[in-house]
C-alpha positions in Angstrom: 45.6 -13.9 -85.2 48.1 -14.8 -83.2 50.2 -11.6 -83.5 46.8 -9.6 -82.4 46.4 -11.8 -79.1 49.8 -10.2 -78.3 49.1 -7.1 -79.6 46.0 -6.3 -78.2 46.5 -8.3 -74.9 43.2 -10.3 -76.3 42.8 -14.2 -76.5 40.7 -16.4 -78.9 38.7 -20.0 -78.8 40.8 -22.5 -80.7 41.9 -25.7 -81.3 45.0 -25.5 -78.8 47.2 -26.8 -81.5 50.3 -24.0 -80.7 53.8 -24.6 -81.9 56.4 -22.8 -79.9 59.2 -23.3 -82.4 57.2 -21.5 -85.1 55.3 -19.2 -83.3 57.3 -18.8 -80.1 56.6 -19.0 -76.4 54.0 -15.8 -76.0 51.3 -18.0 -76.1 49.4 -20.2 -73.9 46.9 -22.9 -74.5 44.0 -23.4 -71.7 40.9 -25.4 -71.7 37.4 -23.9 -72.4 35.1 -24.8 -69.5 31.5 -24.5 -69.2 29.1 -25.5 -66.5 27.6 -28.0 -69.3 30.8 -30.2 -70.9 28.2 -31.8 -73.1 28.4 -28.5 -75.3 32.0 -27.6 -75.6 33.1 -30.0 -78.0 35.2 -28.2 -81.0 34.9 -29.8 -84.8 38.1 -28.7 -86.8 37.7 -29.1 -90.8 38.8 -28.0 -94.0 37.5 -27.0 -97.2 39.1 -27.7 -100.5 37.4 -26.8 -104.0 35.3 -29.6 -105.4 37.1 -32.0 -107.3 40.3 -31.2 -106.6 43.1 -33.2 -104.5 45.6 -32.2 -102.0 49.0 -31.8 -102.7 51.2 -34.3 -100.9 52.5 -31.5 -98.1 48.3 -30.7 -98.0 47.9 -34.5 -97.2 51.0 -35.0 -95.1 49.2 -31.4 -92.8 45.9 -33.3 -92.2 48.1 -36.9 -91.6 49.7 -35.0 -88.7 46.8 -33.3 -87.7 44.8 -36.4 -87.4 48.1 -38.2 -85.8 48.0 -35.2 -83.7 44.3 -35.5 -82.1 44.1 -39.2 -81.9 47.4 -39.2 -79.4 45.9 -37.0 -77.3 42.2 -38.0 -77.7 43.0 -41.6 -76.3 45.0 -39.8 -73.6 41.7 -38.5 -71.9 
């Protein structure tokens, strides 16, 4: 996705999570505003087949991730 925001000049809504030592410095995060805040809240997720468990570098991914939010979450 990435390499077609450069490519194409384009942009897309995500989670703002960008890391410029894999990914580079090409890319720039800015906040989605609307006139209503209360509706621009994004939910990030992930799926994983019933019944089966994450692999410890799967676990340590969402650790971060959830590290990751909460810093910046209680920065607001």
């Amino acid at each position: 996705m990435l390499n077609l925001m450069v490519g194409l000049n384009g942009y897309t809504l995500c989670s703002g999570i960008i890391c410029k030592e894999l990914n580079g410095s090409d890319y720039m995060a800015i906040p989605f505003r609307t006139e209503d805040e209360s509706g621009s809240r994004m939910e990030i997720g992930y799926i994983t087949k019933k019944n089966m468990q994450l692999s410890s570098v799967g676990q340590r991914y969402i650790d971060e991730i959830q590290n990751y939010l909460g810093q910046n979450h209680s920065e607001k």
